[in-house]
C-alpha positions as CSV (number, residue, x, y, z in Angstrom):
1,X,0.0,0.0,0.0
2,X,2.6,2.3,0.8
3,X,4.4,2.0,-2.7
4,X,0.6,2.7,-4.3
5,X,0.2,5.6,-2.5
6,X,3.6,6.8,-3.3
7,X,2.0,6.3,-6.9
8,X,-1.1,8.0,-6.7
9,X,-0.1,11.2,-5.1
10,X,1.5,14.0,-6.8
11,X,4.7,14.8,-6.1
12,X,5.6,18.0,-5.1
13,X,5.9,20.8,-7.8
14,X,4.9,24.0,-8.8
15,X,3.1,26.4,-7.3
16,X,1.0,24.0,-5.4
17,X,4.2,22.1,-4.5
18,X,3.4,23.0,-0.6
19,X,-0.1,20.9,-0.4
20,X,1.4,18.3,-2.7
21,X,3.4,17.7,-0.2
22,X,1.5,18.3,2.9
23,X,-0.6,15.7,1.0
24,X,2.3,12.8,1.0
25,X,2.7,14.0,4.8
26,X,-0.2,12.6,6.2
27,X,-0.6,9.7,3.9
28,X,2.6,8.1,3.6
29,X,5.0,6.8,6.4
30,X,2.2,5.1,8.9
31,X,-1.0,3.8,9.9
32,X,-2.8,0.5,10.0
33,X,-4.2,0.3,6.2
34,X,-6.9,-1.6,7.6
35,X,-9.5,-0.5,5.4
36,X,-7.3,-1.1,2.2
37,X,-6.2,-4.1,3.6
38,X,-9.9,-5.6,4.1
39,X,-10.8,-4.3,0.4
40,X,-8.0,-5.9,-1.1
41,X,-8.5,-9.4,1.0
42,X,-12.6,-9.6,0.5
43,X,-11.2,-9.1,-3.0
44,X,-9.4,-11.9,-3.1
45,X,-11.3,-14.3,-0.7
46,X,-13.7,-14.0,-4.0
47,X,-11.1,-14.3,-6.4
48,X,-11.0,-10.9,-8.0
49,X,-7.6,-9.1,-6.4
50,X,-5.6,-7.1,-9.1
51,X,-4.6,-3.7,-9.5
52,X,-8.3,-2.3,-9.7
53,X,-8.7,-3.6,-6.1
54,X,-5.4,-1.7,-5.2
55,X,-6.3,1.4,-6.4
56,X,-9.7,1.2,-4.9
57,X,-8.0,0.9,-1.8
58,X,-5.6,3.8,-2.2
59,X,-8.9,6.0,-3.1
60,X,-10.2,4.8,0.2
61,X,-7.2,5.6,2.6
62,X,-7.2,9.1,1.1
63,X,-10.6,9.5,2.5
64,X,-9.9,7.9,5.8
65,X,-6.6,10.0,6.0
66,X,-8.3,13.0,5.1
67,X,-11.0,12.4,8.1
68,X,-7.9,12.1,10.6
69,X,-6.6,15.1,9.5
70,X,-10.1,17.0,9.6
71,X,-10.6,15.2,13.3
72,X,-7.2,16.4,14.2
73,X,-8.1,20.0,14.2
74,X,-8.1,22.3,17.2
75,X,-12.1,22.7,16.1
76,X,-12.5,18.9,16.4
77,X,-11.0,16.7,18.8
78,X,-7.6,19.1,19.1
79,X,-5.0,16.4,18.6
80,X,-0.9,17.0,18.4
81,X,-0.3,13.5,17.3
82,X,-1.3,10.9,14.8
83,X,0.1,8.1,13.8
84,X,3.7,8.8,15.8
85,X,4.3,12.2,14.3
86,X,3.1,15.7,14.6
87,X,-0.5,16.4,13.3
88,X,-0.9,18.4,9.7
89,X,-1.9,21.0,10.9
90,X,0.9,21.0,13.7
91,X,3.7,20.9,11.4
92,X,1.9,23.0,8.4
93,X,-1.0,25.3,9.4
94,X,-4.9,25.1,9.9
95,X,-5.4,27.0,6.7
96,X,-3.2,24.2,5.1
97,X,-4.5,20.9,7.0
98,X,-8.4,21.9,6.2
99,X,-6.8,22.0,2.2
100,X,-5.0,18.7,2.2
101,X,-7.6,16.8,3.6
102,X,-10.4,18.7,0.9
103,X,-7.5,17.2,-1.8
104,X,-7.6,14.3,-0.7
105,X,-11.1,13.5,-0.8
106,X,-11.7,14.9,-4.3
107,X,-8.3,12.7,-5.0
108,X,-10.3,9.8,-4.3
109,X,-12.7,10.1,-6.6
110,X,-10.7,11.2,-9.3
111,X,-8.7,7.7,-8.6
112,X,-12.3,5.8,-8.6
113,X,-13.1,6.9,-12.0
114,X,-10.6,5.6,-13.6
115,X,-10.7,2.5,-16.2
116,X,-8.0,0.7,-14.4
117,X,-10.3,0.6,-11.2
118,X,-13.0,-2.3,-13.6
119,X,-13.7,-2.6,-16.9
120,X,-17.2,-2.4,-15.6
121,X,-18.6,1.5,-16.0
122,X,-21.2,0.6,-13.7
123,X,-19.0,-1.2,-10.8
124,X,-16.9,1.8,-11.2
125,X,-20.2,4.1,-10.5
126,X,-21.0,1.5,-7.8
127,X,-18.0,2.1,-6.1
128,X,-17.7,6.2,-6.4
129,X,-21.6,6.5,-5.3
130,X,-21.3,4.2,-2.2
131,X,-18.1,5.8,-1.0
132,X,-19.8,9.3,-1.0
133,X,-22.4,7.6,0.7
134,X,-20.2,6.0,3.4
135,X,-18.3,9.1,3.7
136,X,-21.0,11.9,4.4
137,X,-23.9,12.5,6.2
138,X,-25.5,9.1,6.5
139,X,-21.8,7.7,7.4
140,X,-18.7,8.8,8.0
141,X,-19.6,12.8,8.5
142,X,-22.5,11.9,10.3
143,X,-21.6,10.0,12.8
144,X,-18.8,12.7,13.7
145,X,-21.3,15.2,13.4
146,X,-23.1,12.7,16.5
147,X,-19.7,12.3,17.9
148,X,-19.3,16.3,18.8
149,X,-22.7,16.6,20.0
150,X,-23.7,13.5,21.8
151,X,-24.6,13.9,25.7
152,X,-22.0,13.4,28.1
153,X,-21.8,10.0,29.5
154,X,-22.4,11.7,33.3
155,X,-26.2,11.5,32.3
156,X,-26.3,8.7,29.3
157,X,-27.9,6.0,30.5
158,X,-27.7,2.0,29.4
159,X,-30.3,2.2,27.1
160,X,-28.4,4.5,25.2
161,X,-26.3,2.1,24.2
162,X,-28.6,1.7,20.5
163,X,-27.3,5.4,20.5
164,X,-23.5,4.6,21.1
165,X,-24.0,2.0,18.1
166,X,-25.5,3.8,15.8
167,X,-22.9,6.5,16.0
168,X,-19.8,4.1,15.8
169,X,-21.7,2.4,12.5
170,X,-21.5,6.0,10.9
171,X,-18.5,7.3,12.2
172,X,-15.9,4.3,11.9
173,X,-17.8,1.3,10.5
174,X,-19.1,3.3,7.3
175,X,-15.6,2.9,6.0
176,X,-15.1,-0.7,7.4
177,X,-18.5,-1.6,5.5
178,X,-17.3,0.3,2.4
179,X,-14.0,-1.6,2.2
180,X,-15.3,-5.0,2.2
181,X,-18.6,-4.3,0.2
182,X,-16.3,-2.5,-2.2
183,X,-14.0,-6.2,-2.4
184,X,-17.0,-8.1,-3.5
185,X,-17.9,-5.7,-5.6
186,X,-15.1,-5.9,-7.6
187,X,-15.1,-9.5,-7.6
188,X,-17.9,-10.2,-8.6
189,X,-19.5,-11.3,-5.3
190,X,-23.2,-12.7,-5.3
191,X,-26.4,-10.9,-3.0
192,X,-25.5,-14.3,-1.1
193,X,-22.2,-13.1,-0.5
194,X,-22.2,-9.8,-0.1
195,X,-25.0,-10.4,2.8
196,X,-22.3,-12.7,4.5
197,X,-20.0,-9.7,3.6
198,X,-22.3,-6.9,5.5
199,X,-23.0,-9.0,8.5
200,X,-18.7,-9.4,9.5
201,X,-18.4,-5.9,8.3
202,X,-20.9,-4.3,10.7
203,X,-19.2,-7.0,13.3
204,X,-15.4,-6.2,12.9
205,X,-16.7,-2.0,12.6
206,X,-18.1,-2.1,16.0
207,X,-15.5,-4.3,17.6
208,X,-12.7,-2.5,16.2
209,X,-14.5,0.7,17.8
210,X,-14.8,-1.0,20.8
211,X,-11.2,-1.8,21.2
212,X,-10.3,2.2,20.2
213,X,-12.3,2.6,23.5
214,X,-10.4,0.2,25.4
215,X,-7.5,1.5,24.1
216,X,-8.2,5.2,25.0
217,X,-9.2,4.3,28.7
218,X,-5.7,2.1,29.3
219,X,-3.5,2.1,26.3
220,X,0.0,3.3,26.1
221,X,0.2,6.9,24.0
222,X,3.5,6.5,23.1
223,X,3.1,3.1,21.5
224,X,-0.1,4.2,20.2
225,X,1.6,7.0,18.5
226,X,-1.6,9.6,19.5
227,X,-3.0,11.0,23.1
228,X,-5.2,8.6,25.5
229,X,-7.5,9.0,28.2
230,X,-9.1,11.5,26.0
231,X,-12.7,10.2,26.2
232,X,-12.8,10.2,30.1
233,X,-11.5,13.7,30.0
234,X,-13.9,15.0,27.5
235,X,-16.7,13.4,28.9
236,X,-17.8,11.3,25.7
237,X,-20.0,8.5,26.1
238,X,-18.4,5.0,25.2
239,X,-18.8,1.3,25.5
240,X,-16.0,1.8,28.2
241,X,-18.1,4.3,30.0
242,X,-21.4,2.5,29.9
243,X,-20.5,-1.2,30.6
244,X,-16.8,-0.7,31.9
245,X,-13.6,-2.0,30.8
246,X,-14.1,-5.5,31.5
247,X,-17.7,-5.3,30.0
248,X,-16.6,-4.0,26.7
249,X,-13.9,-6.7,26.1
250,X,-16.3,-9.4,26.7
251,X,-18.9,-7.3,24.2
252,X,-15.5,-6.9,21.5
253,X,-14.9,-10.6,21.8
254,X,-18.3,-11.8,21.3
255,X,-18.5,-9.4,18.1
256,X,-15.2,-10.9,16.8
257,X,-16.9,-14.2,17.0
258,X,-19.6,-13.3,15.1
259,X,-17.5,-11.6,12.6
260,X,-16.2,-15.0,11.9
261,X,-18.7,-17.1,11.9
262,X,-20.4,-14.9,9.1
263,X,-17.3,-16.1,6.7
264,X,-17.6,-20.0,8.0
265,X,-19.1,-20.8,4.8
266,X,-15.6,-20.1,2.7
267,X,-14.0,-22.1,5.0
268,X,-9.9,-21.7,4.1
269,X,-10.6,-19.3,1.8
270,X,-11.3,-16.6,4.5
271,X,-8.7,-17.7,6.9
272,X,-6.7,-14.5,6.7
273,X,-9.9,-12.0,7.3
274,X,-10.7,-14.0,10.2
275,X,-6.9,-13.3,11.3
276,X,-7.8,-9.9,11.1
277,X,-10.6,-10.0,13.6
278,X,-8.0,-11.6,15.7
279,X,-5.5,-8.4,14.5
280,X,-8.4,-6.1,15.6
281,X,-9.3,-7.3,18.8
282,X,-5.9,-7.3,20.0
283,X,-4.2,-4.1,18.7
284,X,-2.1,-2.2,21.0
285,X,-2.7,1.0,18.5
């Protein structure tokens, strides 16, 4: 992934030469590449990996990169760190980070248009309409829009939780559900499959939020290359804060399960996504 992102972004030249490369900044040199990673292995789970599947992936890391930087803001969530280094808009300006992270968006479209992605038109449109769909107000954007405003978890009660949920399924499984619906997609996958494909999606989205829980209330913020303890301190409502640290981890595990058992039916095949509910559930960033 790193070598196809190196590809797909501009290098830095001309008069725009300083967002080109605030652009390779955030993008290249770190993260998980989780969401790439699970396009390009639902992808080939089905059979259908090849370059189109890797350049869908690049288009979807620059719109997961560009929602880090956005998040990162002093507006947002105020962060000096991601991913081990200094935030955008730390070691450029506001003005700047709130530019790269517009580029790369429209980058990712402009990548999702393009022949190599299928030979298909209409998988291509597939593909560019669900990702604006995943990544605005009725995913991505809206659940960050939830995120800001939600009530405090000093007066959220339990049966809030279905609030909780629905937020994480917009804010962070939107993209989860995108990558893995986008890997079927491009291989061809059946209603049959792409069912089995929603149902470890929305599994793996919320346990991988969970753990980002966990991990904020004890994780290590130098290994996790960002700030912790910043829920607690900001009074957001989380699976930590409503059934506990304990409670949570027995809630991740039993969606990791079910994550699995939704891919039983390709038996080998789907050994190395299961792995990755294993990755996801254990992370240490």
């Amino acid at each position: 992934m790193e070598q196809a992102l190196s590809k797909v972004l501009p290098e830095p030249a001309g008069p725009q030469a300083d967002i080109l490369e605030a652009m390779r900044y955030a993008v290249l040199g770190g993260g998980k590449r989780l969401r790439p990673f699970l396009l390009i292995e639902t992808a080939r789970m089905l059979g259908g990996a090849d370059e189109g599947a890797v350049l869908a992936a690049c288009a979807l890391e620059c719109v997961h990169v560009y929602s880090l930087i956005h998040d990162d803001l002093p507006c947002m969530d105020d962060d000096d760190l991601r991913r081990g280094k200094p935030t955008v808009h730390k070691v450029y300006d506001e003005a700047m980070a709130v530019l790269c992270g517009d580029a790369l968006l429209t980058l990712a479209f402009e990548i999702l248009a393009r022949p190599e992605i299928h030979v298909d038109v209409n998988i291509r449109l597939k593909l560019l309409s669900n990702l604006a769909v995943a990544s605005g107000t009725q995913g991505m954007i809206g659940g960050q829009v939830m995120d800001i405003y939600a009530p405090n978890y000093s007066s959220i009660q339990k049966q809030d939780e279905a609030l909780i949920t629905q937020l994480q399924a917009l804010k962070t499984g939107a993209l989860i559900q995108y990558a893995v619906q986008s890997g079927g997609h491009l291989a061809g996958a059946s209603e049959v499959d792409l069912q089995n494909l929603r149902v470890y999606a929305d599994a793996l989205g919320l346990a991988f939020q969970i753990r980002d829980d966990i991990l904020d209330a004890e994780g290590d913020a130098q290994e996790m290359g960002k700030a912790a303890g910043k829920d607690a301190g900001l009074g957001k409502a989380t699976f930590v804060s409503i059934h506990g640290l304990e409670g949570a981890k027995q809630k991740a595990a039993i969606l990791g399960e079910q994550a699995k058992a939704a891919l039983a039916v390709y038996g080998a095949k789907a050994d190395i996504l299961c792995s990755t509910v294993d990755f996801v559930l254990n992370r240490k960033k």
